[in-house]
C-alpha positions, 0 to 999 in steps of 0.5 A, a space after each residue: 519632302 522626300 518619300 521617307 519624310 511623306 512617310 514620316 508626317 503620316 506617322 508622326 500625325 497618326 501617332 499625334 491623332 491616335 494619342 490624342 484620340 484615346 486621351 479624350 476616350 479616356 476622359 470622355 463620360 467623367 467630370 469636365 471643366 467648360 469654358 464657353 469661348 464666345 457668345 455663340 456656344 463654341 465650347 472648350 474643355 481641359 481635354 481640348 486644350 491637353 490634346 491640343 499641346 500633345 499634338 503640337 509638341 509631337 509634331 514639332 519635335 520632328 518638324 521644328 522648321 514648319 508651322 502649325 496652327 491649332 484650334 487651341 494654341 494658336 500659331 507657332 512654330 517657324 515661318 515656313 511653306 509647310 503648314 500643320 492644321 490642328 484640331 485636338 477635338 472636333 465635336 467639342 459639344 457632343 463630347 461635353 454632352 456625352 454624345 460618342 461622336 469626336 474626333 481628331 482633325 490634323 492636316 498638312 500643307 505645302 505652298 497653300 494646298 493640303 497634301 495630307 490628311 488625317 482624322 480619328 474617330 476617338 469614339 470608334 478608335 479608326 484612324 483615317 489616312 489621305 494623301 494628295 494624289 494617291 488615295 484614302 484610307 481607313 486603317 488598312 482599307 482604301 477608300 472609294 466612294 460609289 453611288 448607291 441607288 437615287 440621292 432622294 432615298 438617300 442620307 446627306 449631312 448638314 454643316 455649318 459654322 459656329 457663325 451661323 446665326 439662328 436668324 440665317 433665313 438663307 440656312 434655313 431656307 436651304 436646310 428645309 428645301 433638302 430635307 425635303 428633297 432627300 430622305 434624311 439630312 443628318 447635322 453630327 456637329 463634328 464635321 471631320 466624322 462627317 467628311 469621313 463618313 463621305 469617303 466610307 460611303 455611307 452618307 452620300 453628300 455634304 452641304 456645307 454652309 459657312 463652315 471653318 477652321 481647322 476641322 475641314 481641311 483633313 476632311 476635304 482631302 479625304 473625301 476628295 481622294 476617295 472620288 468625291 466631287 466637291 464645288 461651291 455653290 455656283 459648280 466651280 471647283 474648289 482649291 483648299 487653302 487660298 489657292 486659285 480655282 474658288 468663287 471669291 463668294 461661294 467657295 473657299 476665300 481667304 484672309 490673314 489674321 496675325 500671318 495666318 490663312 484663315 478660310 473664310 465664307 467657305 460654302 461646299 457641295 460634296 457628293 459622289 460625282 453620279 450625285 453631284 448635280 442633282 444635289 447642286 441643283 437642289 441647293 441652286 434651287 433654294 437659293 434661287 427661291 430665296 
């Protein structure tokens, strides 16, 4: 890609995000249809599934060469170094419950490592803009993540998969140890907002224990162009999509299901870089108390 089609791909998913974004707005609050897509609770509405093509078909129809992949249609698309990442409607539950945190997750990669980034706050109408290499934005603002007094007066968010099982003694035992060792562990369950709320600041760290799909990618890549430091549980850094640079157990491995990278027991330490040891510590040392 050239400058102009950089330019071009952020447009496109801006605009893909932006019209998926203001269509479960619209919707949000009315009458729905759910459908529960496993016995785990992940649920799933007309709306996700409406926003789902809309994006597909928007970036398809600029970029018929690349792949893509979203969390509803699945893959299509042709075989291709490029790939999109889709997640029409992040925080699928909280929309269903009428809870105003959704949102839109869109990323694209090149050759296994995310190079762009874009999430919606469907709720607030922000959209949310990384670019690998040259910084994070909301709209207009750029966006650079700063320490803000000690990390134990501090607000940090929880995120985990859909696979975590409520009989997770290592989750549990991990959740506990921080809500005790920092003012307040928030768990949104709409991790692209989380990641975003990251990059503005306001939180100051993420665990992330098991989490997937399409909803991280975005996210990462804007916390890590607004300077946030991000490794596995064992300090090593972190590549985003089966690149080199991750711990086979701790940080971001991969697998292929039907031609697609799919990451698998992703487990993530972020925070600003004045931050980020102590949090680790304070995860290392729940982990070896289990």
């Amino acid at each position: 890609m050239n400058r102009n089609e950089w330019s071009l791909a952020s447009e496109v998913a801006v605009k893909a995000a932006t019209k998926a974004g203001e269509l479960a707005r619209e919707r949000f609050g009315g009458k729905l249809t759910i459908q529960h897509k496993d016995d785990r609770g992940d649920l799933v509405t007309e709306v996700d599934v409406q926003a789902d093509r809309l994006i597909v078909e928007d970036i398809l129809a600029v970029f018929p060469s690349h792949r893509i992949y979203s969390e509803e249609a699945g893959e299509g698309g042709a075989a291709s170094d490029w790939v999109w990442h889709v997640d029409p409607l992040d925080g699928t539950n909280n929309f269903a419950l009428g809870i105003p945190l959704y949102g839109v997750c869109i990323s694209l990669s090149y050759q296994g490592q995310i190079v762009l980034g874009v999430i919606r706050d469907s709720a607030l109408g922000l959209n949310y803009v990384a670019v690998k290499d040259e910084g994070a934005w909301q709209e207009d603002i750029k966006l650079e993540a700063k320490p803000k007094g000690p990390l134990v007066k501090s607000t940090i968010s929880w995120i985990q998969g859909h696979g975590v099982g409520k009989n997770d003694h290592r989750a549990l035992g991990l959740r506990h140890h921080l809500e005790h060792s920092v003012k307040r562990v928030l768990r949104m369950w709409a991790p692209s907002l989380t990641w975003a709320m990251l990059a503005r600041g306001d939180l100051h760290g993420v665990v992330l224990y098991n989490s997937e799909g399409e909803d991280l990618y975005a996210g990462l890549l804007l916390a890590q162009e607004a300077g946030v430091k991000v490794t596995d549980f064992e300090g090593n850094p972190v590549a985003m999509l089966g690149g080199s640079g991750t711990s086979a157990n701790a940080g971001v491995s991969t697998s292929s299901v039907g031609g697609k990278e799919m990451a698998q027991a992703v487990y993530l330490v972020a925070a600003v870089p004045e931050y980020h040891s102590e949090l680790l510590a304070f995860v290392q040392e729940a982990i070896r108390v289990e």
